[in-house]
N, C-alpha and C positions, 0 to 999 in steps of 0.2 A: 504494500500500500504506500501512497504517497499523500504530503499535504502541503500546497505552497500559502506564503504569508510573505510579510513583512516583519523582521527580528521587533521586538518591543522592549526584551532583557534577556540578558545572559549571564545566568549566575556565578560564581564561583565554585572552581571544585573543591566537592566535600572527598576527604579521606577518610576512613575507617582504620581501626584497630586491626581489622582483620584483613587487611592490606586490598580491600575493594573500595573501588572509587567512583565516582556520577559527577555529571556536571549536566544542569538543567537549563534551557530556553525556553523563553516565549514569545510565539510569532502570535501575529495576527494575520487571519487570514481575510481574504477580498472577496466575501461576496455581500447580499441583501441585507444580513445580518450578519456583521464580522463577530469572529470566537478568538476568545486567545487561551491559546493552547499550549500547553504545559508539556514539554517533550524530553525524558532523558538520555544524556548518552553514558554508557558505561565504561571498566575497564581501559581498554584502548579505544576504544571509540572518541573520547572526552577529546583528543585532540583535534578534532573535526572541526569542532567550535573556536579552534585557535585563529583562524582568518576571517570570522565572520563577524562584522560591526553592525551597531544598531542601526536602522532603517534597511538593508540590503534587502532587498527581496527574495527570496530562496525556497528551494524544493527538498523538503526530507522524508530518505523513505524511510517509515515507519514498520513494527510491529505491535502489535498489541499484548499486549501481557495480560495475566491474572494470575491469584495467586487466595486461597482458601486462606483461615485465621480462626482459630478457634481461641475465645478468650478466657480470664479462670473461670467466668462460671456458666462455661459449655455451648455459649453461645457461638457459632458460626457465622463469621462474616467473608465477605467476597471485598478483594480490591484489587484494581483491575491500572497500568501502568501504560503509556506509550514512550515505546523507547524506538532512539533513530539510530540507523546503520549507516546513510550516507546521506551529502547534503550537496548541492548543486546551487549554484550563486547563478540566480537569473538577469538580476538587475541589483549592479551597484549603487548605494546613498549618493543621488547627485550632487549634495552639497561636498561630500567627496572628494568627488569628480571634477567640477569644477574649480575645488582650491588648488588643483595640482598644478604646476606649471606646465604653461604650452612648451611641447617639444620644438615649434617652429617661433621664430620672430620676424618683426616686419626686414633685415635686415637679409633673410632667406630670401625676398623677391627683389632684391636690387639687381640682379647681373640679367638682366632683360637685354636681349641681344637685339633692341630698339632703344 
């Protein structure tokens, strides 16, 4: 499965004692009623998120998790995870885009052979 959005936050990676690690985003996504969506990446996955800044537009493909929970007093609950495996940068934060310097300057077009 896939979900595209616009980043909204990217959290910090959490470590564990038990040497497992997650690092969590949230996109919003673009339709009639936008969601924002809460998505983890795990172990080696977390670096995924190391190139990707707030506003960029981006595609991640998902899994769905679940996982049962019985509490002490026998109750059963359900909770259910979406975690990403890869992430595809559709469209960069034009504010971005724009501070970077132009590669060309007005001094590129002087040798006009007129």
């Amino acid at each position: 499965m896939e979900i595209i959005g616009k980043v909204k936050k990217i959290l910090d990676i959490q470590k564990f004692n038990s040497g497992f690690k997650k690092r969590e985003i949230v996109i919003t996504t673009e339709e009639p009623y936008p969601q924002n969506i809460l998505i983890e990446f795990v172990q080696d996955k977390v670096d995924l998120l190391n190139n990707i800044k707030l506003k960029d537009k981006i595609k991640i493909f998902i899994n769905i998790r679940g996982r049962e929970w019985t509490n002490n007093e026998g109750i059963v609950k359900y909770f259910n995870s979406v975690q990403g495996w890869k992430i595809e940068v559709c469209e960069k934060d034009i504010s971005e885009i724009s501070s970077s310097p132009s590669p060309l300057s007005s001094d590129d077009f002087d040798d006009l052979p007129f």
